[in-house]
PABANU-618815 format. One record per residue: z, y, x of N, C-alpha, C in turn; residue number from 1. Coordinates in steps of 0.05 Angstrom, whole numbers, always signed. Each point is the difference from the previous one (the first is absolute). Layout:
% PABANU-618815
{{Z, Y, X}, {Z, Y, X}, {Z, Y, X}, NUM}
...
% end
This chain:
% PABANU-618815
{{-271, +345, -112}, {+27, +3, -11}, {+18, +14, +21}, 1}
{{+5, +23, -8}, {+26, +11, +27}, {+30, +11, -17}, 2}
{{+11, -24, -10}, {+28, +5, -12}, {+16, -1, +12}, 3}
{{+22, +21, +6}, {+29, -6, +24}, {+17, -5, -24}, 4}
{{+22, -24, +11}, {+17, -5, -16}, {+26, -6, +21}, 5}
{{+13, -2, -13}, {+30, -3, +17}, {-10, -34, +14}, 6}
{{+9, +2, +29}, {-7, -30, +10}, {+27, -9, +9}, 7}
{{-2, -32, -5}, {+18, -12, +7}, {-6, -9, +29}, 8}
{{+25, -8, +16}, {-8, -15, +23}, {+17, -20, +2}, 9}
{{-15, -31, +8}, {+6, -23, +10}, {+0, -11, +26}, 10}
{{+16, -20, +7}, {-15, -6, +29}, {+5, -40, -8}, 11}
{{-17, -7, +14}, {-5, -31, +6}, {+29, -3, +22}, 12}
{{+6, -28, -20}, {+27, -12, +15}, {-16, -21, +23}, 13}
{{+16, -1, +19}, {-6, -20, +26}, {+6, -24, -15}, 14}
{{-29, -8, -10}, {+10, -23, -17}, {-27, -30, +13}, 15}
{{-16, +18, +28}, {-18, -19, +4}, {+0, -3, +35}, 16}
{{-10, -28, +11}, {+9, +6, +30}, {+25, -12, +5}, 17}
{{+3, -29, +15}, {+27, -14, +13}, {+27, +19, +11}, 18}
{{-17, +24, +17}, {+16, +10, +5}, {+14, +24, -12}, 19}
{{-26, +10, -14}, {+20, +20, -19}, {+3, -1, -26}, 20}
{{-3, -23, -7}, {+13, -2, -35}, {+24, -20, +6}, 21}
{{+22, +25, +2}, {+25, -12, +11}, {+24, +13, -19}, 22}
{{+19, -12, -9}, {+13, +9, -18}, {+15, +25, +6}, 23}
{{-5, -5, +25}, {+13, +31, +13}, {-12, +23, +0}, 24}
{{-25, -7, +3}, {-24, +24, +0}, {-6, +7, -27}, 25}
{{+6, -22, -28}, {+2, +10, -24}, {+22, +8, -14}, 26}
{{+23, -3, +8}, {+20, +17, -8}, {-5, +27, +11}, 27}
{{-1, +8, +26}, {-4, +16, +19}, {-12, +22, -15}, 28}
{{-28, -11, +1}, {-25, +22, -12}, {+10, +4, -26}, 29}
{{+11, -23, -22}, {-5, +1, -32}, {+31, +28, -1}, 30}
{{+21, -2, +12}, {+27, +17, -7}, {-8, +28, +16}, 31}
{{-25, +5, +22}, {-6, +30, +10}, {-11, +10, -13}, 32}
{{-24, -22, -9}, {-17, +15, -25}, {+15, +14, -22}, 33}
{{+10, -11, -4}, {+19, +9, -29}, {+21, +23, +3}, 34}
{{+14, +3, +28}, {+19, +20, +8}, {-18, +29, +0}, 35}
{{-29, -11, +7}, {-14, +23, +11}, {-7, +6, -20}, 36}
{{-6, -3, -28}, {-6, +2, -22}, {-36, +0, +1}, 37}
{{+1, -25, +3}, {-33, -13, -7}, {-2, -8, -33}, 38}
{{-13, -12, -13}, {+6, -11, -25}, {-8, -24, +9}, 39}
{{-19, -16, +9}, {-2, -24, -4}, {+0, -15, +21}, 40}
{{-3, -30, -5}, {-1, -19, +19}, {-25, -21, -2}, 41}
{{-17, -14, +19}, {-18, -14, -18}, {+6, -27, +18}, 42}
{{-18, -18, -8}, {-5, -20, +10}, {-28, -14, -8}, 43}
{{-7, -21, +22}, {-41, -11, -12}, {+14, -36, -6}, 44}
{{-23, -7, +0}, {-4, -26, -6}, {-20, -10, +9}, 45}
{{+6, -27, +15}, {-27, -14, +12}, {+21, -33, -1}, 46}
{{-26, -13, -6}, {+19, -29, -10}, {-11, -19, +29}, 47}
{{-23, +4, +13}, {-7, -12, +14}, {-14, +19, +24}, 48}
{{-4, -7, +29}, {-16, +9, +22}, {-22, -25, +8}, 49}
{{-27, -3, -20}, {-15, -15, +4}, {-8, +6, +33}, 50}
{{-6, -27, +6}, {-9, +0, +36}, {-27, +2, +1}, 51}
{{-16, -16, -17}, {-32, +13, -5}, {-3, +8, -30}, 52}
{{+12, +27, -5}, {-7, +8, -30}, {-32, -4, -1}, 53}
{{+2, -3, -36}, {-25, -5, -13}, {-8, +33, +1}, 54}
{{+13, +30, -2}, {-3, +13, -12}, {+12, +30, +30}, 55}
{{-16, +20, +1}, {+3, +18, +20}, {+30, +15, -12}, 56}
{{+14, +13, +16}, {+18, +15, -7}, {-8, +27, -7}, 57}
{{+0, +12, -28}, {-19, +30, +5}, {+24, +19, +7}, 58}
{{+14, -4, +13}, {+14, +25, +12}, {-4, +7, +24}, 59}
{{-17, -20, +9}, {-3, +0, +38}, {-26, -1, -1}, 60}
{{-14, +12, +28}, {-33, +11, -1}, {-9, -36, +9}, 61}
{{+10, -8, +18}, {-4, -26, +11}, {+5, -23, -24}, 62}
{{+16, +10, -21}, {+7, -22, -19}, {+20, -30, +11}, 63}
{{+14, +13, +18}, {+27, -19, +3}, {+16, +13, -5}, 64}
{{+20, -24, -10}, {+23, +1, -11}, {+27, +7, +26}, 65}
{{+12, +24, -8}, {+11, +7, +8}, {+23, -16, +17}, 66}
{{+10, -5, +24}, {+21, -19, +7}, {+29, +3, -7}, 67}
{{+4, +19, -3}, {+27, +4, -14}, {+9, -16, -25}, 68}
{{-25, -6, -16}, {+1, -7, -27}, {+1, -30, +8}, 69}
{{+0, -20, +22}, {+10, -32, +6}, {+25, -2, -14}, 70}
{{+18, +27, -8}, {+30, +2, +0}, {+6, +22, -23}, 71}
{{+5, -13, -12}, {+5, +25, -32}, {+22, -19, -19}, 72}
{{+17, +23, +4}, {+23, -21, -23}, {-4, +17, -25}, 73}
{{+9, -23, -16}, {-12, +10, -30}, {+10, +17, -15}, 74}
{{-16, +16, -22}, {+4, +35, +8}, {+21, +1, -25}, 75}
{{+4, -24, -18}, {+25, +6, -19}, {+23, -4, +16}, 76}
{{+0, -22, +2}, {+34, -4, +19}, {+6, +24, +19}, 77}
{{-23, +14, +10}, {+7, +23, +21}, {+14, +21, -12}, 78}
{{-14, -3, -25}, {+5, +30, -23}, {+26, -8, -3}, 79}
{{+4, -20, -8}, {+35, -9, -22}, {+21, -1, +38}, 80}
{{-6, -3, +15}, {+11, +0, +27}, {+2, +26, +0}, 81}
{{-13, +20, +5}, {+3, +23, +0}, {+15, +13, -24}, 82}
{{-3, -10, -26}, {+13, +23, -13}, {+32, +4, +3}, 83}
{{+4, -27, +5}, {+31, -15, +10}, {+19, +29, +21}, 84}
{{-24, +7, +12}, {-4, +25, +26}, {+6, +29, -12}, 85}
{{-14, +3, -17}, {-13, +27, -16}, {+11, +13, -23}, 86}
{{+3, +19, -12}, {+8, +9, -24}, {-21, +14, -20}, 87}
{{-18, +14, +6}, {-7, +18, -13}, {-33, -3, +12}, 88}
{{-12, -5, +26}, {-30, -6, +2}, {-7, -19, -17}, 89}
{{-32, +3, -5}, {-22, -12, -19}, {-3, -24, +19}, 90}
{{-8, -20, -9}, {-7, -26, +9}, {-32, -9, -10}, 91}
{{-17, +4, +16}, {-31, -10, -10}, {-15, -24, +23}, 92}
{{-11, -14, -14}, {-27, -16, +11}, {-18, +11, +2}, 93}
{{-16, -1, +15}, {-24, +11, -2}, {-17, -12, +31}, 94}
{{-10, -27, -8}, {+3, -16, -39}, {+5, -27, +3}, 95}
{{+1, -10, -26}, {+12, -30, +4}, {-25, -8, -21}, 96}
{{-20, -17, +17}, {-20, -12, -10}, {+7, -18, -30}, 97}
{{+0, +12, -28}, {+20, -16, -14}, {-13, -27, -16}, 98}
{{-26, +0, +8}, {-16, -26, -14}, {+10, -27, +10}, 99}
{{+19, +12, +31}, {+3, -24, +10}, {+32, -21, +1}, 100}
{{+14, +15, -26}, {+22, +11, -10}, {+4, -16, -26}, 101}
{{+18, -22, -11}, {-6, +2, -30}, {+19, +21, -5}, 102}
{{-21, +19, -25}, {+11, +19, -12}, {+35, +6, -14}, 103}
{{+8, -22, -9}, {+24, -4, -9}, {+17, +8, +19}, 104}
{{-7, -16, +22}, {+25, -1, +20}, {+1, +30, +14}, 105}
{{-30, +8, +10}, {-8, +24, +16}, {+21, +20, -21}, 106}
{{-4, +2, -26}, {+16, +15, -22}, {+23, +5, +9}, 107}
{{+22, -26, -1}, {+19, -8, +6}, {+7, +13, +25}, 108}
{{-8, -8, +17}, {+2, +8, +31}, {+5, +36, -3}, 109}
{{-21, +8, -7}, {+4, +28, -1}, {+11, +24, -31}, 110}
{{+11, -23, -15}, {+19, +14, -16}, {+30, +1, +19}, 111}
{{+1, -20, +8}, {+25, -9, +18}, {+10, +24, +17}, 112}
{{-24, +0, +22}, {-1, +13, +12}, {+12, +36, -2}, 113}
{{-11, +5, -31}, {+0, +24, -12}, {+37, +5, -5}, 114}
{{+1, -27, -18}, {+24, +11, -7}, {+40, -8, +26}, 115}
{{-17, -10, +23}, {+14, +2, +18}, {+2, +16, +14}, 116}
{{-23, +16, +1}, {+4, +27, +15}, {+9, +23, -19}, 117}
{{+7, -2, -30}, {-2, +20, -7}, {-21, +14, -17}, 118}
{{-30, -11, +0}, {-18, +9, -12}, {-21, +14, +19}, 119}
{{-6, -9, +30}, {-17, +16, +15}, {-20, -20, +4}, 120}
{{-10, -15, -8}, {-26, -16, +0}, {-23, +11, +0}, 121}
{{-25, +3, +20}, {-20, +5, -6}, {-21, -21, +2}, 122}
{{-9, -12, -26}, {-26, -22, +7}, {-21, +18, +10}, 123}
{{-8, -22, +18}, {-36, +8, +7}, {-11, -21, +1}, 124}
{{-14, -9, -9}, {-26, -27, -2}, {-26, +4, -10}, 125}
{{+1, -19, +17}, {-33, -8, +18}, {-11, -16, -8}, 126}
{{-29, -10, -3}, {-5, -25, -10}, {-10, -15, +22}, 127}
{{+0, +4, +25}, {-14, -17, +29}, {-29, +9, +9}, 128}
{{+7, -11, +23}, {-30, +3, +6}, {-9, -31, +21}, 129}
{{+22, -6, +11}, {-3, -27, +13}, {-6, -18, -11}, 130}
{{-26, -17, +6}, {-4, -33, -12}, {+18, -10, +5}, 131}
{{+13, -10, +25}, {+14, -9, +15}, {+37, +0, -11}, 132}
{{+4, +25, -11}, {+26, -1, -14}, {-9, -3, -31}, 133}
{{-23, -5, -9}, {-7, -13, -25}, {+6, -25, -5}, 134}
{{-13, -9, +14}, {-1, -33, +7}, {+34, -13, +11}, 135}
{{+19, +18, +14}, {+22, +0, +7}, {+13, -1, -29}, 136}
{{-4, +16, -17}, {+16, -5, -21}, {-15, -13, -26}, 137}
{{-18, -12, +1}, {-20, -19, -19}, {-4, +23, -22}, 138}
{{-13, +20, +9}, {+1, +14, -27}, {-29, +8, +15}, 139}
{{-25, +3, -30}, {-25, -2, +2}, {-5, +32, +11}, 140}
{{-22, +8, +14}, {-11, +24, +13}, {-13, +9, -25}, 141}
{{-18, -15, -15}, {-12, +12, -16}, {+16, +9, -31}, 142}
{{-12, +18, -8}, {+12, +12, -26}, {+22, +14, +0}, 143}
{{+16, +1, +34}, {+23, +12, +6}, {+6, +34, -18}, 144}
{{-19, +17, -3}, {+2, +15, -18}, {+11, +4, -22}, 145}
{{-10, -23, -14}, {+9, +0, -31}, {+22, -22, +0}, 146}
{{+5, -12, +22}, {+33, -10, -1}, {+21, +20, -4}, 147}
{{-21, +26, +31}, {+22, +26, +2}, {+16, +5, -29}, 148}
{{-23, +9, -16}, {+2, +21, -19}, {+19, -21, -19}, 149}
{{+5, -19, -9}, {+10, -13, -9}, {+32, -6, +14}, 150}
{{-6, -1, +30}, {+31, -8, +1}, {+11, +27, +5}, 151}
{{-2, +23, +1}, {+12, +29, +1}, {+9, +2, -25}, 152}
{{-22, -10, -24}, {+18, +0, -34}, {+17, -16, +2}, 153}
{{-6, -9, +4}, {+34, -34, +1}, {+24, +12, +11}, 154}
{{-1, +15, +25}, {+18, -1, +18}, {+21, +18, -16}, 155}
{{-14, +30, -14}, {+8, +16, -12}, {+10, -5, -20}, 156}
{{-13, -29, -20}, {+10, -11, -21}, {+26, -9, +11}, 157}
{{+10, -17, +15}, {+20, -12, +17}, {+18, +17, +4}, 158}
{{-6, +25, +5}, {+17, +27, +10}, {+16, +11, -28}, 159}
{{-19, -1, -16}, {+4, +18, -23}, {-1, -12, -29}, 160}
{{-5, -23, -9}, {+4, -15, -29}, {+23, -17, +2}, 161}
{{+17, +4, -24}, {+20, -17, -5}, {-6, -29, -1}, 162}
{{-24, -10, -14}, {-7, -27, -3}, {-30, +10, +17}, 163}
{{-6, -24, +27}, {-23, +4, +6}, {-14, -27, -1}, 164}
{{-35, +9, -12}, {-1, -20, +4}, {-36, +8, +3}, 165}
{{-18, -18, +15}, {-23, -6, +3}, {-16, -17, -10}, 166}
{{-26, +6, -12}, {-19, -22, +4}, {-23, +13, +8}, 167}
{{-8, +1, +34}, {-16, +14, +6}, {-27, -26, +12}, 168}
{{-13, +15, +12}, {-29, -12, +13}, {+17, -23, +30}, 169}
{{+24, +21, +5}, {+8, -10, +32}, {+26, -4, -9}, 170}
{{+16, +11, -12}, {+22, -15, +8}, {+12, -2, -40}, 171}
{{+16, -15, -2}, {+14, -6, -23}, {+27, -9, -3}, 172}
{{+19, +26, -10}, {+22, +4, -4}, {+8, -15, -27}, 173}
{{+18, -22, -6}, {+19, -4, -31}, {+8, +22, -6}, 174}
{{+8, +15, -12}, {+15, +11, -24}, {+32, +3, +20}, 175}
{{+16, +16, +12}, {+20, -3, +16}, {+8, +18, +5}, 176}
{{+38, +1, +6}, {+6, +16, +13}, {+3, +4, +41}, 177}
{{-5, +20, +4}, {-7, -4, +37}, {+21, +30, +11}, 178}
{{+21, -11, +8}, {+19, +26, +7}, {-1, -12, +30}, 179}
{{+17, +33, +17}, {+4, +16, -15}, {-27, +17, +0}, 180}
{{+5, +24, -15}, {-9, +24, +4}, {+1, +21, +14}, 181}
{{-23, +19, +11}, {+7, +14, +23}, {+10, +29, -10}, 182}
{{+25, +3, +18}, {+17, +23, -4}, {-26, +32, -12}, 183}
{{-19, -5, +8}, {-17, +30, -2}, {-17, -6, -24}, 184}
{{-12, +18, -9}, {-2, -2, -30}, {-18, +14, -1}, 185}
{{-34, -2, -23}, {-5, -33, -5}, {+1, -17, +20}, 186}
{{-10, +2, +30}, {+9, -26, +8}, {-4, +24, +40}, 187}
{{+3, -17, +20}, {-6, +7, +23}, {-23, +15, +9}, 188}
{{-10, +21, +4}, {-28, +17, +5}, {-21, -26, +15}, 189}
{{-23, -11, -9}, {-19, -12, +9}, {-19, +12, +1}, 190}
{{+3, -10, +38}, {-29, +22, +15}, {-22, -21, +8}, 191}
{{-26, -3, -8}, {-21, -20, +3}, {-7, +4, +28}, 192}
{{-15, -13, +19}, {-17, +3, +25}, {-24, -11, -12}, 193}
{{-27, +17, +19}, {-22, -5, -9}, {-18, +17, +6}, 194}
{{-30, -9, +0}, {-16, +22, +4}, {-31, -1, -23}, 195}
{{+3, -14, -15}, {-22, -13, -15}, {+0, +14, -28}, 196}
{{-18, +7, -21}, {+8, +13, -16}, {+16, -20, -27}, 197}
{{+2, -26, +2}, {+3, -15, -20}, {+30, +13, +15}, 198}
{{+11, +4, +24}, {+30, -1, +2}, {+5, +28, -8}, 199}
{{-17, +19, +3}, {+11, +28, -8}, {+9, +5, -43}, 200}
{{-30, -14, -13}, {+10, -13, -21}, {+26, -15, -1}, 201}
{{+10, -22, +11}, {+21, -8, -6}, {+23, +20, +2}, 202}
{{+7, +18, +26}, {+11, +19, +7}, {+7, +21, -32}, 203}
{{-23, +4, -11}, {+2, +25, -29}, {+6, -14, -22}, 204}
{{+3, -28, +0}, {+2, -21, -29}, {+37, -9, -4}, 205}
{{+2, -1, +41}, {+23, -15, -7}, {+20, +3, +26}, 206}
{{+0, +19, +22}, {+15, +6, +19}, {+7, +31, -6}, 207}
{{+24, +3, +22}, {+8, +29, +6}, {-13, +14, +29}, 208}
{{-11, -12, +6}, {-5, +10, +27}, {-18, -23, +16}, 209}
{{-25, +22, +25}, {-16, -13, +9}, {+16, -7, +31}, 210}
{{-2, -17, +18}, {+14, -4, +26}, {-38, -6, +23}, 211}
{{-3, +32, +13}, {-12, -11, +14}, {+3, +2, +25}, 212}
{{-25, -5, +24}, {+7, +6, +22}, {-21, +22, +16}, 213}
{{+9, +27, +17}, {-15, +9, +10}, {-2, +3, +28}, 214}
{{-18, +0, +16}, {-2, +3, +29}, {-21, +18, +10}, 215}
{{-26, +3, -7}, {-11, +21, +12}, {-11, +20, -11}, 216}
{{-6, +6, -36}, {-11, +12, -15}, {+18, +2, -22}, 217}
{{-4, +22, +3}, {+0, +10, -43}, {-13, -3, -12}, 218}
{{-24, +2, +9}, {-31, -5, -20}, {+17, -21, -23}, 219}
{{-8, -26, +6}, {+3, -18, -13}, {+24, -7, -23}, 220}
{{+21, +18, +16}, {+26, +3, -14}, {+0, +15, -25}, 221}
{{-15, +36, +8}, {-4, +7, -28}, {-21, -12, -21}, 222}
{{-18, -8, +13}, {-22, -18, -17}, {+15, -20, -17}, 223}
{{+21, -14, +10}, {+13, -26, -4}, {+26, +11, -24}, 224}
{{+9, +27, +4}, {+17, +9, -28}, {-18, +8, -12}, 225}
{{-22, +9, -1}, {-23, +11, -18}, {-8, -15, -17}, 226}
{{-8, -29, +8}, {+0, -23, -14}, {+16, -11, -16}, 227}
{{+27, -1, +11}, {+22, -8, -19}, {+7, +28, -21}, 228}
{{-10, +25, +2}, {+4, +12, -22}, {-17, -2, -20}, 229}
{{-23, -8, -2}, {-19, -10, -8}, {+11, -22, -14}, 230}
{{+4, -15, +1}, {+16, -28, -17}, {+17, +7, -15}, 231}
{{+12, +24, +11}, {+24, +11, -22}, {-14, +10, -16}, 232}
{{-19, +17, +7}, {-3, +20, -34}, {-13, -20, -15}, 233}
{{-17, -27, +7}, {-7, -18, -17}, {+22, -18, -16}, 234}
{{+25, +2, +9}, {+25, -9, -26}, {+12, +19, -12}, 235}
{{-5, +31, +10}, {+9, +18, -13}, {+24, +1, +13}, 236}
{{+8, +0, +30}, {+28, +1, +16}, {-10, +24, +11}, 237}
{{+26, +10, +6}, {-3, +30, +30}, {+9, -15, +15}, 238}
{{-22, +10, +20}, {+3, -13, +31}, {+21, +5, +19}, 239}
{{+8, +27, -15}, {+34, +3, +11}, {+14, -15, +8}, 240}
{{-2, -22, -30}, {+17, -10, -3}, {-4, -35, +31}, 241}
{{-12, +2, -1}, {-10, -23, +35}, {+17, +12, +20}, 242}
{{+11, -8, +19}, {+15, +6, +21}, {-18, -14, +17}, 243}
{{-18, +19, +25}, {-9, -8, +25}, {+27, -8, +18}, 244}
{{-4, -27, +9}, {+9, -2, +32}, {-16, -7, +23}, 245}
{{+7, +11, +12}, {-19, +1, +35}, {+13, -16, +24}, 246}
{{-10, -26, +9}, {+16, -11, +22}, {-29, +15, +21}, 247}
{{+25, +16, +15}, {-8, +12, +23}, {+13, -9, +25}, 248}
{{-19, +1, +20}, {+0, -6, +35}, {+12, +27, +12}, 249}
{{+21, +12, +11}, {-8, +19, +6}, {-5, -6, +38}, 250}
{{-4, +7, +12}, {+1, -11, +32}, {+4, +30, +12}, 251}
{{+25, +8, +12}, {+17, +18, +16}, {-19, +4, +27}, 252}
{{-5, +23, +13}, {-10, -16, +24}, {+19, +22, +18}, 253}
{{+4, -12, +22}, {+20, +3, +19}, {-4, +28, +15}, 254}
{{+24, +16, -3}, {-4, +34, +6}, {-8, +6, +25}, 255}
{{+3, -19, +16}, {-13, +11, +21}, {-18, +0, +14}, 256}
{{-26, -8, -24}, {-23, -8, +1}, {-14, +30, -4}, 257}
{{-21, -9, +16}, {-16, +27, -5}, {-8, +7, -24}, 258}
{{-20, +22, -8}, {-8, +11, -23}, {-26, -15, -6}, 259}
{{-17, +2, +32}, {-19, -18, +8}, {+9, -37, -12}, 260}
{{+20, -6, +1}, {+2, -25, +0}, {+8, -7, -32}, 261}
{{+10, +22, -15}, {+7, +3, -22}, {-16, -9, -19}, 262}
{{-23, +27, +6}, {-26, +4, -14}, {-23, -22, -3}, 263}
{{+7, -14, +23}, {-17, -29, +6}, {+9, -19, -19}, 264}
{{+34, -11, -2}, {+4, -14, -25}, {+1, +0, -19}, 265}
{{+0, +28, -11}, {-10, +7, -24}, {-25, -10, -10}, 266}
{{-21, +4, +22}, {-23, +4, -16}, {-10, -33, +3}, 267}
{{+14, -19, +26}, {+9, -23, -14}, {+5, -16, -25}, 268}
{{+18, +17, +0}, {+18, -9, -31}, {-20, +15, -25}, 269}
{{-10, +9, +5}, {-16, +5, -25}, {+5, +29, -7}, 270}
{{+27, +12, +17}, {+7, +32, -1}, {+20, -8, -23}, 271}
{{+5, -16, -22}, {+30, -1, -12}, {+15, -16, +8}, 272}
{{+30, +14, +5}, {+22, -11, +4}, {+0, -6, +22}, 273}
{{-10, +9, +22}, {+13, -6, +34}, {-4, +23, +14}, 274}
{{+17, +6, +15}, {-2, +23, +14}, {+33, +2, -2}, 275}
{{+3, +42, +13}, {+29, +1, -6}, {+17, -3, -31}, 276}
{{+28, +4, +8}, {+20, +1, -30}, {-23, +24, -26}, 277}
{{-12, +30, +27}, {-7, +9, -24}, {-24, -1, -7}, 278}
{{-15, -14, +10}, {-32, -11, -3}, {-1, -20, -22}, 279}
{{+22, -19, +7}, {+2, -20, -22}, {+14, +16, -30}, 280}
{{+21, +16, +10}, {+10, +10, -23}, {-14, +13, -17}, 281}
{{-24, +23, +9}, {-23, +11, -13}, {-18, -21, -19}, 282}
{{+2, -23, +18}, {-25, -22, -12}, {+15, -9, -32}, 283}
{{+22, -11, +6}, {+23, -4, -28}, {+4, +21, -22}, 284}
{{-3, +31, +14}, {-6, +13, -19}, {-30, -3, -19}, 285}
{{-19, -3, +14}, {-32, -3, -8}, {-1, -28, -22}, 286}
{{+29, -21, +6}, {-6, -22, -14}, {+20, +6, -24}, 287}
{{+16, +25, +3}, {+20, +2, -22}, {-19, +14, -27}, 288}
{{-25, +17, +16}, {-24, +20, -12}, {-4, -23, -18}, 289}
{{-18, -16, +13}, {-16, -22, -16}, {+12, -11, -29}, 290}
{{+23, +4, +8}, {+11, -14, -34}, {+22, -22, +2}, 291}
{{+6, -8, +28}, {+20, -17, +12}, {+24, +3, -14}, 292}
{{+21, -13, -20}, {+22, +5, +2}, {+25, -15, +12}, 293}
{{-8, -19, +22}, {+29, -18, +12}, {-14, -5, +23}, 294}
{{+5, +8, +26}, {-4, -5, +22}, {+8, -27, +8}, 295}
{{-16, -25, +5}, {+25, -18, +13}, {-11, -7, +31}, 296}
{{+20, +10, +22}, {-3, +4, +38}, {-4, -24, +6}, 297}
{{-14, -11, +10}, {-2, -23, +7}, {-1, +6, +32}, 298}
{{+8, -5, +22}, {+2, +0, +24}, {-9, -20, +19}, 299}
{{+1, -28, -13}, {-19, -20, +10}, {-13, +2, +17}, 300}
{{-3, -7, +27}, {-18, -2, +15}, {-11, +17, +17}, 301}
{{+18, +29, -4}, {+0, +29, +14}, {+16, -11, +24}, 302}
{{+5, +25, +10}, {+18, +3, +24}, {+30, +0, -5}, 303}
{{+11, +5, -17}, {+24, -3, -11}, {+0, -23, -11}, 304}
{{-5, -21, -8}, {-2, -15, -23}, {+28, -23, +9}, 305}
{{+13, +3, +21}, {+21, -17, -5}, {+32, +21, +12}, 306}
{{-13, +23, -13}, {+29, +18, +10}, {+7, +16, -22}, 307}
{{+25, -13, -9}, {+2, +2, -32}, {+15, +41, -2}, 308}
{{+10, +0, +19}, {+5, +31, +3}, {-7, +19, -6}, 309}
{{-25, -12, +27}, {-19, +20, +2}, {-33, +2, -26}, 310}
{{+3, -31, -13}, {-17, +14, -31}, {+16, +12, -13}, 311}
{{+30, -1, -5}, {+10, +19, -19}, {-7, +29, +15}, 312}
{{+11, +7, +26}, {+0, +19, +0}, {-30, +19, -1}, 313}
{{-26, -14, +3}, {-19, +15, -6}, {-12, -8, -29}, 314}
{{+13, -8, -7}, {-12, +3, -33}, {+28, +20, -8}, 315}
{{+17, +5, +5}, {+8, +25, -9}, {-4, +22, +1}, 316}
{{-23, +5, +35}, {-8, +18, -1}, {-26, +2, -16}, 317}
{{-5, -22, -10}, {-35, -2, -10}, {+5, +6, -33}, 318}
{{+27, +0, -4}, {-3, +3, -27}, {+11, +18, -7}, 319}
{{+3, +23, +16}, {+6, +28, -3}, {-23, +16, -8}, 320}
{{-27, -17, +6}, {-23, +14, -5}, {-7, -6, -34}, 321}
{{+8, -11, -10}, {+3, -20, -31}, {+14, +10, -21}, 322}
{{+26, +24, +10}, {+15, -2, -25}, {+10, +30, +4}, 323}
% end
């Protein structure tokens, strides 16, 4: 697949970490983003930092859990905190594990949300991957799938029927009304996370968009929209119609490093997204190729990662290469 489409860019609010998920550092970043004309804002979710998880972290080669994440304030109140801030930026999760959520309220929460800001809500949900935050919220590991697919219809039902009501396998709604409703219409863009094909199916049945993450390949990335277009022509959808998002790493490396020393972290890093502004900027182009349509910067754990400035100011230069 090599489709260019107009890309959006996001950046991750300092929403994890004692010391920098600070209301100052999220007004800070959430009102530059927006001056600078970014479109969005995101935020994650983690309910717990097990001390001997049952379960590896697959974002890390070692499979620990990141330390920053001991400290994560929760990614709605951050959004509705922020929009208080904001006028006109998108507000997304990406993601809020929602099995672990009763659906009603999760609804609630993010109709709210929507129509306090105005109508910039972006859902993204996840269905987990932790035992450990399973068992945290008494909700079973197994069959989590077909809970998914079931509570994404609900949520939407919630969003969008005047009388809603359920009698499903997992959850069961009376006959009711559930306000309010969210300002955007039919309801807030829902972007799934996932890598499994039962989630790319759910993705073409009943979302707007896939939310994934990339760090050292495309391979897998175009393979991974290839798949989800695949699901579409089996309901008879254009795949157009899916909105890719990409939570990307980018890692800056410091100018007055050699070319020698450059070329070494790169091939470190896998050769995407680290190196200079225009090494990385090239790479963002290569991920805009792939079929990418919403960039979201995640800075985490780089060399910048607590200098709210200085991520705006190189994701402005990084997204010169984007648009």
């Amino acid at each position: 697949m090599d489709i260019i489409r107009d890309m959006k860019v996001g950046l991750r609010l300092p929403q994890t970490g004692k010391n920098r998920a600070t209301k100052e550092n999220i007004v800070h970043l959430a009102t530059q983003a927006e001056s600078a004309g970014f479109d969005s804002l995101w935020v994650l979710e983690r309910l717990i930092w097990p001390v001997n998880p049952q379960d590896p972290y697959p974002g890390t080669k070692d499979g620990k859990l990141p330390e920053d994440w001991q400290y994560v304030l929760d990614p709605l109140e951050t959004l509705t905190f922020v929009a208080a801030h904001t006028k006109t930026i998108a507000l997304g999760t990406s993601i809020i594990d929602m099995l672990f959520h009763n659906p009603v309220i999760l609804a609630k929460r993010f109709a709210t949300l929507d129509v306090l800001s105005s109508g910039r809500a972006i859902a993204g949900f996840g269905i987990g991957w932790s035992k450990d935050e399973f068992h945290a919220s008494n909700i079973p590991f197994k069959d989590r799938g077909k809970r998914a697919n079931e509570y994404v219809q609900l949520i939407r039902k919630i969003w969008t029927d005047n009388v809603v009501e359920m009698k499903g396998n997992f959850y069961n709604i009376p006959a009711s009304k559930i306000e309010p409703k969210p300002i955007q219409k039919p309801h807030p863009p829902i972007y799934l996370g996932g890598y499994s094909q039962n989630t790319f199916a759910r993705i073409a049945n009943h979302a707007n968009g896939w939310i994934c993450v990339v760090r050292n390949s495309l391979s897998k990335l175009k393979s991974n929209i290839d798949k989800i277009s695949e699901e579409c022509y089996k309901v008879n959808r254009d795949p157009k119609d899916i909105q890719i998002a990409a939570i990307l790493y980018p890692n800056i490396t410091d100018t007055s490093y050699t070319d020698e020393v450059v070329a070494k972290q790169r091939q470190l890093q896998g050769h995407i997204l680290s190196g200079t502004v225009e090494q990385v900027g090239m790479d963002l182009l290569e991920v805009k190729k792939a079929g990418v349509d919403h960039a979201i910067l995640n800075y985490n754990r780089s060399e910048i990662d607590d200098n709210i400035d200085k991520i705006i100011e190189v994701s402005k230069q990084l997204s010169r290469y984007l648009r």
